[in-house]
C-alpha positions as CSV (number, residue, x, y, z in Angstrom):
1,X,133.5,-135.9,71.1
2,X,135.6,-136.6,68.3
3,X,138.6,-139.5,69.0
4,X,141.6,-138.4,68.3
5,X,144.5,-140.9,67.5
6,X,147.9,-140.4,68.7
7,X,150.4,-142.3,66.8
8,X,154.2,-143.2,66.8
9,X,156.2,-144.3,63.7
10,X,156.3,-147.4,62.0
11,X,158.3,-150.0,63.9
12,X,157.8,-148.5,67.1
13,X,160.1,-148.4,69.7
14,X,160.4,-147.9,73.7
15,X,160.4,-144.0,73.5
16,X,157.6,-144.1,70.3
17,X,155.3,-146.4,72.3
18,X,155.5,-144.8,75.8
19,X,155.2,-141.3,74.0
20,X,152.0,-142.0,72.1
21,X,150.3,-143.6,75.7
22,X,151.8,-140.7,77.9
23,X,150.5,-137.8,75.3
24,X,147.4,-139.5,75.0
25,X,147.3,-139.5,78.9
26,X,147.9,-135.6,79.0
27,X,145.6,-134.9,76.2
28,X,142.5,-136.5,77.9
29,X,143.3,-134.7,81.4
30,X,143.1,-131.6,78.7
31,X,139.5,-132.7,77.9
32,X,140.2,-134.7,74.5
33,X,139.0,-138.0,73.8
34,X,142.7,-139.4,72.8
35,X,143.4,-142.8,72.6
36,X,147.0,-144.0,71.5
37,X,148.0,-146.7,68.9
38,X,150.7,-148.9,67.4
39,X,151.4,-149.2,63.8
40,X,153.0,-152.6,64.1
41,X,154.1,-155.0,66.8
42,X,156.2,-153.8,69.9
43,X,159.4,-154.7,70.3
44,X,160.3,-156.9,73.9
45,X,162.3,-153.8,75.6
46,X,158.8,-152.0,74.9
47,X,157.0,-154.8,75.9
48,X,159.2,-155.3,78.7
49,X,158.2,-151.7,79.9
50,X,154.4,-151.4,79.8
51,X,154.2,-155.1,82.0
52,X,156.8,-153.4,84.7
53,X,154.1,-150.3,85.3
54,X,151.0,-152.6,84.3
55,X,150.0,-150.6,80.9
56,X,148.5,-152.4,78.2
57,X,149.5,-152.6,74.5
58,X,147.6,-149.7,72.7
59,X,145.5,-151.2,69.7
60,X,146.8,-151.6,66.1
61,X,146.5,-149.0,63.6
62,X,146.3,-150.1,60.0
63,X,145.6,-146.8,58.4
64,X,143.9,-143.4,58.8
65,X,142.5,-143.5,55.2
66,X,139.3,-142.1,54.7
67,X,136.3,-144.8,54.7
68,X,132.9,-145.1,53.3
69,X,131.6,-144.2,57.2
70,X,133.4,-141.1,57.1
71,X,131.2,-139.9,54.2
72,X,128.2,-137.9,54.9
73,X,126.3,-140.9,52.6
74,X,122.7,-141.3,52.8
75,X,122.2,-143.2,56.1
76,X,118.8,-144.9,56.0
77,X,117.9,-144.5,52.7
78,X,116.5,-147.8,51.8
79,X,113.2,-149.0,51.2
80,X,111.3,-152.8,52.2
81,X,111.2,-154.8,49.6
82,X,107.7,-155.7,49.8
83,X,106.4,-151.8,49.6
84,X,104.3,-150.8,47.0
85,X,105.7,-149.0,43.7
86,X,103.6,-146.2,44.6
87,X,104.9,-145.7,47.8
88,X,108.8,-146.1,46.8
89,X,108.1,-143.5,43.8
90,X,106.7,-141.1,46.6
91,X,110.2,-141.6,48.4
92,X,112.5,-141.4,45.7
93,X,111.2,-138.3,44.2
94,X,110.6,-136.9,47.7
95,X,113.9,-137.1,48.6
96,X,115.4,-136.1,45.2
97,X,117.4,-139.2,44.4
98,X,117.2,-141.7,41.1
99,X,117.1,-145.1,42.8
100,X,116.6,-146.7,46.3
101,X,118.6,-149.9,48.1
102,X,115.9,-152.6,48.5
103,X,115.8,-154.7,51.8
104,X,114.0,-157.4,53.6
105,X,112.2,-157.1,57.0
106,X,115.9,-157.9,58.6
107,X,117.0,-155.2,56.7
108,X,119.1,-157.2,54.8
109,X,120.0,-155.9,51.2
110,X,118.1,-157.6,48.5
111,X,118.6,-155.5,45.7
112,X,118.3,-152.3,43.7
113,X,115.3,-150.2,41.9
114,X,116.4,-146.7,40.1
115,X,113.7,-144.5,38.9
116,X,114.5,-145.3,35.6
117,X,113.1,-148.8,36.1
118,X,109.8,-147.5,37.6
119,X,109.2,-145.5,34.7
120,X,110.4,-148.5,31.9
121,X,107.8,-150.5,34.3
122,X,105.1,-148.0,33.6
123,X,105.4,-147.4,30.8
124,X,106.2,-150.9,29.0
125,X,104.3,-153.1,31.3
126,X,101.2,-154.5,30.3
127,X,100.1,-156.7,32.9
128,X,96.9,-156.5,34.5
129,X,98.0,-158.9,36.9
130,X,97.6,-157.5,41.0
131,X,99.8,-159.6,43.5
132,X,99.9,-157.2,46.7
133,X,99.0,-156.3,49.9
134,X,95.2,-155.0,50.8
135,X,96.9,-152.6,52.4
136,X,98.8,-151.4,50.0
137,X,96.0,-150.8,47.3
138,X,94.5,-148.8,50.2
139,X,97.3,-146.4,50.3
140,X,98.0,-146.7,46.8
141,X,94.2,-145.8,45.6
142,X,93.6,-143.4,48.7
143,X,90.8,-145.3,49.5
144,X,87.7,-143.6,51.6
145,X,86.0,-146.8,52.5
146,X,86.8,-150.1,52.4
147,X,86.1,-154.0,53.9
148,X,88.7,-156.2,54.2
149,X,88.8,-159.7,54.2
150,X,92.2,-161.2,52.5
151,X,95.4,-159.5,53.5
152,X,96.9,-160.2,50.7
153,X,95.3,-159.8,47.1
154,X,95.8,-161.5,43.8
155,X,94.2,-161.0,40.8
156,X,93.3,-159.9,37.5
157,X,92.0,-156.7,36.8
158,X,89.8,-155.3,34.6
159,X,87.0,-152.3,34.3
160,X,83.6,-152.4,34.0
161,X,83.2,-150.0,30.5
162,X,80.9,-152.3,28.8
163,X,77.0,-152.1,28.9
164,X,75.2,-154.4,31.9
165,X,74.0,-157.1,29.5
166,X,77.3,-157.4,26.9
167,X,79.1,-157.2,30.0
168,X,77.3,-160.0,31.9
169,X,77.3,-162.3,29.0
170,X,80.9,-162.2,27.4
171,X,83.3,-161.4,31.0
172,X,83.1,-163.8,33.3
173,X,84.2,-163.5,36.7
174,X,85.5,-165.5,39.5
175,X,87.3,-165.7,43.1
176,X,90.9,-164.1,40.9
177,X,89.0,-161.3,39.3
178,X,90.0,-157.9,40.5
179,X,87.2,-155.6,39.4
180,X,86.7,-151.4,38.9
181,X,83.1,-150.2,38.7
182,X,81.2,-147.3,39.1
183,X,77.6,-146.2,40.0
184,X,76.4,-149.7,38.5
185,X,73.8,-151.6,40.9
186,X,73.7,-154.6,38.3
187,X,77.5,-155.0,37.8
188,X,78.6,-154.5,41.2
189,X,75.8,-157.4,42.1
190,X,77.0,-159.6,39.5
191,X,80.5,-159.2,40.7
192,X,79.4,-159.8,44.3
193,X,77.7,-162.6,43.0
194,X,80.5,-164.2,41.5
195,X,82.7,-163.7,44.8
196,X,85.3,-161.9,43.5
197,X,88.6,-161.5,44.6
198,X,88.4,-157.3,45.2
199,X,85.9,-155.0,43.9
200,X,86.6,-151.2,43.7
201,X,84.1,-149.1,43.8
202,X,84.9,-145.6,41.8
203,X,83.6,-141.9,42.3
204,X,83.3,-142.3,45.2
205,X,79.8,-144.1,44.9
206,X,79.0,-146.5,48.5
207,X,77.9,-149.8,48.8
208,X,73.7,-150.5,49.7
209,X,73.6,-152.2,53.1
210,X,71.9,-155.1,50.6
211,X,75.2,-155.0,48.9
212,X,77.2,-155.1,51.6
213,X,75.5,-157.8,53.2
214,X,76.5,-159.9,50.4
215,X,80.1,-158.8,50.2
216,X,80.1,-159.9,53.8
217,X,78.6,-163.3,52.9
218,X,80.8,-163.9,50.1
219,X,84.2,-162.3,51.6
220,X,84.6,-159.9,48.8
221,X,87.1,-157.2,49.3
222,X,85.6,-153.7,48.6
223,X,87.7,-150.5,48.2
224,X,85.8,-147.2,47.6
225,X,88.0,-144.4,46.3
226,X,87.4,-141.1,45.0
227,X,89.5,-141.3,42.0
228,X,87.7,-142.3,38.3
229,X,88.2,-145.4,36.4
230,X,91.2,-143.7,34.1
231,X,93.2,-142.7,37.4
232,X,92.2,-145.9,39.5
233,X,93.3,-147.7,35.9
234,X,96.4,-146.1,36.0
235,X,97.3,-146.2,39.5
236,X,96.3,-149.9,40.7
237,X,99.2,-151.6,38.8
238,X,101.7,-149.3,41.4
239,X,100.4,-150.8,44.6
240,X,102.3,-154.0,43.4
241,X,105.6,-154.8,45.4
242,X,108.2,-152.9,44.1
243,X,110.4,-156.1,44.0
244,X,108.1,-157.3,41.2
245,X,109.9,-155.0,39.0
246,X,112.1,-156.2,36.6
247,X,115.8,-155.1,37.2
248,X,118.6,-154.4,34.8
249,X,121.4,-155.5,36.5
250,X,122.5,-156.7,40.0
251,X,123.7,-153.9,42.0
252,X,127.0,-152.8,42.8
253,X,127.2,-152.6,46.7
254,X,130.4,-151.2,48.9
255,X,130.6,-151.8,52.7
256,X,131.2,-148.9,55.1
257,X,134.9,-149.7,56.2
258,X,135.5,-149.6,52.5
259,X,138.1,-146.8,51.4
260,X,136.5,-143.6,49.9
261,X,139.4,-143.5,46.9
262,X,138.3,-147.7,45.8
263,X,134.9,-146.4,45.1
264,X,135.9,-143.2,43.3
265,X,138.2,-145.6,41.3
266,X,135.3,-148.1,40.6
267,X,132.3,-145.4,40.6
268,X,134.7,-143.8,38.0
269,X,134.5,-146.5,35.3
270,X,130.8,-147.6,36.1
271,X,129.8,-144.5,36.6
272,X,126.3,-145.3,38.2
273,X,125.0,-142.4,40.3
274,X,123.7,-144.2,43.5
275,X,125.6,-147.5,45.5
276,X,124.3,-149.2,48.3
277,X,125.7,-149.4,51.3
278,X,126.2,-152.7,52.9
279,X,127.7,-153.7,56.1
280,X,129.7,-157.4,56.5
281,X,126.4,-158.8,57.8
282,X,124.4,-158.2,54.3
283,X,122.4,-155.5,56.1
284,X,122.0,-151.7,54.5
285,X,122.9,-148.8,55.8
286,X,121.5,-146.7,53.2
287,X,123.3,-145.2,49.8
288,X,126.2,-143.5,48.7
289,X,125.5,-140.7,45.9
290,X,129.2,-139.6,44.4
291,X,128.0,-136.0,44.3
292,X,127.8,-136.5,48.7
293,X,132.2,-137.6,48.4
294,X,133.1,-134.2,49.0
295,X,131.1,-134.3,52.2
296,X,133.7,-136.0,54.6
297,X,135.0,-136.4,58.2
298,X,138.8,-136.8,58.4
299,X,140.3,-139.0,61.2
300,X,141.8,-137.1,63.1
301,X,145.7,-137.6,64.3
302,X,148.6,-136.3,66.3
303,X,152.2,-137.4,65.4
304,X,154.5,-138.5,68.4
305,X,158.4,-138.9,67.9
306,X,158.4,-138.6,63.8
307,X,157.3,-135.7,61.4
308,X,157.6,-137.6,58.1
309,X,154.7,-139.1,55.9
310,X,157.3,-142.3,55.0
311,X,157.6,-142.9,58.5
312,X,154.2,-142.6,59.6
313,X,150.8,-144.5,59.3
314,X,149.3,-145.5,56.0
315,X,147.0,-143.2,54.7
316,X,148.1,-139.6,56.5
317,X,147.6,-137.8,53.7
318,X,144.0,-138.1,54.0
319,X,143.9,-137.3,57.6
320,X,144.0,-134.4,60.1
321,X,147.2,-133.8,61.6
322,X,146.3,-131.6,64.8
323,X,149.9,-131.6,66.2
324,X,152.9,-133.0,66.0
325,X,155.8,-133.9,69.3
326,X,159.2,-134.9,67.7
327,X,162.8,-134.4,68.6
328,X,164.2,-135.4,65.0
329,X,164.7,-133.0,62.0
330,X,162.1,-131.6,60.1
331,X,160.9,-133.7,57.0
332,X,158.6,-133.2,54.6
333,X,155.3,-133.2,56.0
334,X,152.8,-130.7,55.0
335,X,149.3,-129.6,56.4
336,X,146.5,-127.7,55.4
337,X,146.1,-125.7,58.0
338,X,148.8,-124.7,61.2
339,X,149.3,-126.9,63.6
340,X,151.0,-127.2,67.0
341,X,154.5,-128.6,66.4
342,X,156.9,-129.0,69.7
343,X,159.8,-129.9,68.3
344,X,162.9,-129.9,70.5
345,X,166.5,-130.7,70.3
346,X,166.3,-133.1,72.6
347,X,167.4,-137.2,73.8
348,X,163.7,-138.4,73.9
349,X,160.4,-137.3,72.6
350,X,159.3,-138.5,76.0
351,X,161.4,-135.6,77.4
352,X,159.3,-132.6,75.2
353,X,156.3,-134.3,76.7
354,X,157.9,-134.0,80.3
355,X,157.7,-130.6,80.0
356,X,154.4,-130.6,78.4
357,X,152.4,-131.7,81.9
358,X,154.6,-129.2,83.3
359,X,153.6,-126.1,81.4
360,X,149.9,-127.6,81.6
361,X,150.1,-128.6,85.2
362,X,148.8,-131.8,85.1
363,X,150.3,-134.3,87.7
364,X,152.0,-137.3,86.1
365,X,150.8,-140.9,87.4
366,X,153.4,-143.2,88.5
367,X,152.7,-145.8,85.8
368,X,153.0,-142.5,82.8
369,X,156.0,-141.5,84.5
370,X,157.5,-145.2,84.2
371,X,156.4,-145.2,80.5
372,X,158.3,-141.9,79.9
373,X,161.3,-142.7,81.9
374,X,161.6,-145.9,80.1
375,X,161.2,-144.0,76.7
376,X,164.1,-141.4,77.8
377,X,166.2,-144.0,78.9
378,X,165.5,-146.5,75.7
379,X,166.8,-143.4,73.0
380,X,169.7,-142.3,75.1
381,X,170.9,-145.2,75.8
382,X,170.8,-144.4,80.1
383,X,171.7,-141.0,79.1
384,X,175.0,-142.1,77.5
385,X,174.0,-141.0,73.9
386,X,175.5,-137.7,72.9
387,X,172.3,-136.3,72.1
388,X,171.2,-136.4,75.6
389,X,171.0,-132.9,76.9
390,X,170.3,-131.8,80.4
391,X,166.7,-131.4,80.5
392,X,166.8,-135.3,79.6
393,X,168.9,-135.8,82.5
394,X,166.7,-133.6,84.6
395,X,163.4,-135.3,83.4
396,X,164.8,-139.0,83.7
397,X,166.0,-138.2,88.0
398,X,162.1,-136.9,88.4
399,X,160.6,-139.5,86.6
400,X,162.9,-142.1,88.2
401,X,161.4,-140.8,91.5
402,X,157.5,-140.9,90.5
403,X,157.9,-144.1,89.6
404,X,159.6,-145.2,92.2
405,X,162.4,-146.9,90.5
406,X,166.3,-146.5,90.9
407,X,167.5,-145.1,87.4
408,X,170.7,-146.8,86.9
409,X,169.2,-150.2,87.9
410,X,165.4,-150.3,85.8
411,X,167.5,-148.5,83.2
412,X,170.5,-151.1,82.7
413,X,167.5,-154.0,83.5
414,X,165.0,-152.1,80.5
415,X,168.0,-151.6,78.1
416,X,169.3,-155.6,78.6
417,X,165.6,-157.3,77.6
418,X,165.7,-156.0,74.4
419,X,168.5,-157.2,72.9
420,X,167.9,-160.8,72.5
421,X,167.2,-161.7,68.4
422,X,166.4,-165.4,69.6
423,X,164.0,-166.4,67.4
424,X,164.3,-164.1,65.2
425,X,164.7,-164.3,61.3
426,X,167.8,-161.9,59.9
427,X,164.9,-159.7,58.2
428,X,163.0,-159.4,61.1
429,X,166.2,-158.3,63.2
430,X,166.8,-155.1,60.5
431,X,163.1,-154.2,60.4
432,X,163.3,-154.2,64.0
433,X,163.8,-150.1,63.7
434,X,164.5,-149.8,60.4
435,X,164.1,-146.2,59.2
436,X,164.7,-144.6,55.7
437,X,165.1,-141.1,54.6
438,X,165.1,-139.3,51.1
439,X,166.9,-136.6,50.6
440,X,167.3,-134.7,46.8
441,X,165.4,-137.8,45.8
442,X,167.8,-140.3,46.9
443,X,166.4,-142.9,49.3
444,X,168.8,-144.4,52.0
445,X,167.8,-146.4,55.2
446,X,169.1,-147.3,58.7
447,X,168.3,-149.6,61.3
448,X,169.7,-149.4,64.5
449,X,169.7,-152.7,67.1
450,X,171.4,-153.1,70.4
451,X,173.3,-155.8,72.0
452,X,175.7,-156.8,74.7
453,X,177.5,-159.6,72.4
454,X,178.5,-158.6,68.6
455,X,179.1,-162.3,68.1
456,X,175.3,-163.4,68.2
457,X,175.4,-161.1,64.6
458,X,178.9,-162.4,63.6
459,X,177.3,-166.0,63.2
460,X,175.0,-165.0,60.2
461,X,177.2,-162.1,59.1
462,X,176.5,-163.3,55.3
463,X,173.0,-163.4,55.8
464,X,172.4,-160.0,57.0
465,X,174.5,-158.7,53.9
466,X,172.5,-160.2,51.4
467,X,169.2,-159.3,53.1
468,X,170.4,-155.6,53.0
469,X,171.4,-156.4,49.2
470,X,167.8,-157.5,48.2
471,X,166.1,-154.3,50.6
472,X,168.3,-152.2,49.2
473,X,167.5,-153.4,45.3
474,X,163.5,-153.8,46.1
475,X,163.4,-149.8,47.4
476,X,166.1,-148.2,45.3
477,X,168.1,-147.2,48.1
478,X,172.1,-145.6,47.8
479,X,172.4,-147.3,51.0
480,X,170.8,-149.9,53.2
481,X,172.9,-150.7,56.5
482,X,172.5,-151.8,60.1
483,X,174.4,-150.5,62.9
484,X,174.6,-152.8,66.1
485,X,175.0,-150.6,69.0
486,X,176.7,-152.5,71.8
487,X,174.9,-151.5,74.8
488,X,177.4,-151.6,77.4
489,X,181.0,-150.4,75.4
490,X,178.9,-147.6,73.6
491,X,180.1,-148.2,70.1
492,X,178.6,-149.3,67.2
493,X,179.2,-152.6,64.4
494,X,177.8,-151.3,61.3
495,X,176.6,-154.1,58.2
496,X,175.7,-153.0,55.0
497,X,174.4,-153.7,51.6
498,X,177.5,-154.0,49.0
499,X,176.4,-150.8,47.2
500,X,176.4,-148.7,50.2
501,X,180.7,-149.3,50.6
502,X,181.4,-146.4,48.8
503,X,179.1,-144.0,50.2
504,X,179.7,-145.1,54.0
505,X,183.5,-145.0,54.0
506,X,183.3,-141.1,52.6
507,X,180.3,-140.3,55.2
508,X,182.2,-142.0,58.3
509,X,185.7,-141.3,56.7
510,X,186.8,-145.0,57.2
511,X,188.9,-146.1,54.7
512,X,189.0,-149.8,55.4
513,X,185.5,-150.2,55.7
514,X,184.5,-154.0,55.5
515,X,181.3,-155.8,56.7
516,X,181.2,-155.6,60.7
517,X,183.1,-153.0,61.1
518,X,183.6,-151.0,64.4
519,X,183.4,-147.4,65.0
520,X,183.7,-146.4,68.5
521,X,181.5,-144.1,70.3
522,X,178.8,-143.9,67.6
523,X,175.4,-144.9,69.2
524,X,173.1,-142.2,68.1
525,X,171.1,-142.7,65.0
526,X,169.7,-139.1,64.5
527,X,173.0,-137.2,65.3
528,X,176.1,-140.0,64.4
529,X,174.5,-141.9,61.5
530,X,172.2,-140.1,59.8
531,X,173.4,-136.3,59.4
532,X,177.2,-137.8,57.6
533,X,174.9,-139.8,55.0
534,X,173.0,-136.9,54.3
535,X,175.4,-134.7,53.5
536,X,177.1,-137.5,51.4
537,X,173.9,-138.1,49.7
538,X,172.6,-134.2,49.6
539,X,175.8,-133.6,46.4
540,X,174.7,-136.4,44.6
């Protein structure tokens, strides 16, 4: 069964993380191999969270871009480096392809032979010169009879075509003569005789039990074949290794976790037809051909608590979306075909899901229903935020009692371990949920971080700004800010890059806006801080 990976949104958070694991959860009770993942590290409220109700981190997700092992490539399409010209040329045009991986007996990649070699060898090549396998000349000259004594044959070949006594008198022979004879009693003796190296007997024609007496005696190799001395001319030369062939170049190879649009880009200005396919260990796992790209197996994904590609994992467009559980607004995401999207005006994505087990049926574990209780109560702030609705408030007093915790107390202990920034750089305290938005092209961003003591940011005030100056600069955003929600007085400090003055004071109507500044009972990202910059930014 296919995996399918259910993912939160970059810089996940409390409600992202516990969404992902307790969708996952759901989906495999449906019968789905799902399996959630993180697209970053997990905050410590997060963290916090999964070690109360003993769930581990999901893995990392780097990206859901399509690799070479997605491709429907030629798997096992390679041939050993040591087998015989003959036989690769049999493969290649058997299986309709113009070249073949070479490998050793590990299977480790040792080169490349295209059929245009084969042919330049055939033709061009005029050595007489046998280094091989007696094997090999077996299957190469479809031998009827032979004696072996040498496993391995080297030699020089030539044909008897001269008459007995010219013959005798101006070739000599020896152990590294490779000889082709016919129906000729006095050759084949003299070449017996002279203990040659390999004597192949043509036609058809057998051996005298004289004769083989003294093949025996002398170790001399015989092959009898049926073919005549133009084929058996023609044909010995292939059952030399195909590594003996000389090779243009040195082969371009690309490894199976390699992304499919790097070797378009590369195949593109090579443009070779054939590339290995080569694992991190050196050993091949057969050939890509770029007319088999087309052929390919999507990753497959569902979306939890975000519906926009910017937000998402690297990659998406290249993946399957199957379905998508939010509780923002509706970007602009597209898919190829319809999907299942639950989206919900709602505290917590955790809450949609809530209801999901419910209209499924499925009973929810006291560890799931900690996750999504601590999810609920992490993006409504303990149901303080004004987007909390009363299904949130219903969901949170059931999950509190499946997971056995009092709400008020896990909720005000959950919310309090993940404000501390100790240790943390400025940068890494506004990527901590940073989130950015485009809307009529203009790009603005907004990260949101929590605290019971505005004066830990006060310090290093300065700093902040002119990190939020060179974000804002780098990504071409109208505005760049960072609200710091004060968990306990529910209102807000707001710090912002010097270009985004204007636009804030309009969109919050503050006319004395200056870094720091306070505006009471704003907590909610997705409902207080986001919709007035859009509008702002929307009659631009």
């Amino acid at each position: 069964m296919e995996k399918i990976l259910v993912v939160g949104h970059r810089n996940p958070d409390t409600d992202s993380v516990c969404g992902s694991i307790s969708l996952a959860y759901l989906k495999k009770q449906m019968g789905f191999n799902a399996e959630p993942r993180i697209l970053s590290e997990i905050n410590a409220e997060t963290e916090f969270a999964l070690k109360k109700f003993s769930t581990p981190v999901p893995k990392y997700l780097n990206d859901v871009k399509v690799e070479l092992k997605d491709v429907k490539y030629k798997k096992n399409y390679y041939m050993n480096e040591n087998a015989s010209i003959y036989v690769t040329y049999n493969y290649i045009t058997e299986k309709g392809i113009t070249g073949i991986p070479l490998v050793n007996n590990e299977r480790k990649f040792t080169g490349y032979v295209s059929l245009k070699e084969i042919a330049s060898n055939l033709i061009i090549n005029n050595d007489n010169t046998i280094k091989t396998s007696f094997n090999s000349l077996v299957e190469t000259l479809n031998a009827i009879k032979y004696h072996k004594f040498n496993d391995e044959i080297e030699g020089n070949v030539l044909a008897a075509a001269l008459p007995y006594r010219l013959f005798i008198d101006t070739v000599k022979l020896d152990e590294n003569s490779i000889v082709i004879v016919g129906n000729r009693e006095h050759i084949i003796d003299y070449a017996l005789k002279s203990k040659v190296k390999l004597l192949i007997i043509i036609n058809g024609h057998m051996l005298t039990k004289l004769q083989l007496l003294l093949a025996k005696k002398n170790k001399v190799n015989v092959i009898v074949t049926n073919y005549d001395t133009f084929k058996t001319s023609r044909l010995i030369t292939l059952a030399n290794p195909i590594n003996s062939i000389k090779r243009e170049a040195s082969a371009v190879c690309f490894s199976p976790s390699d992304y499919l649009t790097d070797f378009l880009e590369v195949s593109k200005k090579l443009k070779h037809t054939n590339y290995p396919i080569v694992n991190s260990k050196g050993i091949c796992d057969g050939m890509l051909r770029v007319i088999d790209t087309h052929d390919i197996k999507r990753k497959k994904v569902i979306l939890v608590d975000h519906n926009e590609p910017s937000q998402s994992v690297d990659g998406l467009d290249e993946a399957e979306i199957l379905e998508i559980v939010d509780h923002h607004n509706i970007g602009d995401i597209n898919t190829i075909i319809p999907i299942n999207f639950r989206n919900m005006s709602v505290g917590s994505v955790n809450t949609i899901i809530y209801t999901l087990y419910h209209e499924q049926a499925i009973k929810i574990p006291q560890n799931i229903a900690g996750l999504m209780l601590s999810g609920i109560i992490s993006d409504t702030l303990l149901l303080a935020s004004p987007t909390t609705t009363e299904l949130d408030r219903i969901a949170a007093k059931e999950l509190a009692k499946i997971a056995k915790v009092d709400l008020k107390e896990y909720g005000i202990e959950l919310l309090g371990s993940g404000v501390s920034i100790e240790g943390l750089t400025t940068l890494e305290v506004i990527y901590k949920d940073f989130k950015n938005y485009t809307i009529n092209d203009n790009r603005f961003a907004i990260g949101q971080v929590f605290t019971t003591n505005f004066k830990d940011y006060e310090i290093n005030l300065e700093d902040y700004v002119n990190e939020l100056n060179v974000i804002s600069k780098n990504y071409n955003y109208k505005v760049a800010c960072l609200f710091v929600t004060d968990i306990i007085q529910n209102n807000s400090y707001i710090i912002y890059s010097d270009k985004s003055k204007e636009y804030l004071k309009e969109a919050y109507n503050i006319i004395n806006i200056e870094q720091g500044y306070l505006i009471k009972g704003m907590v909610s990202r997705k409902k207080q801080m986001v919709p007035p910059l859009m509008s702002i930014l929307e009659r631009l």
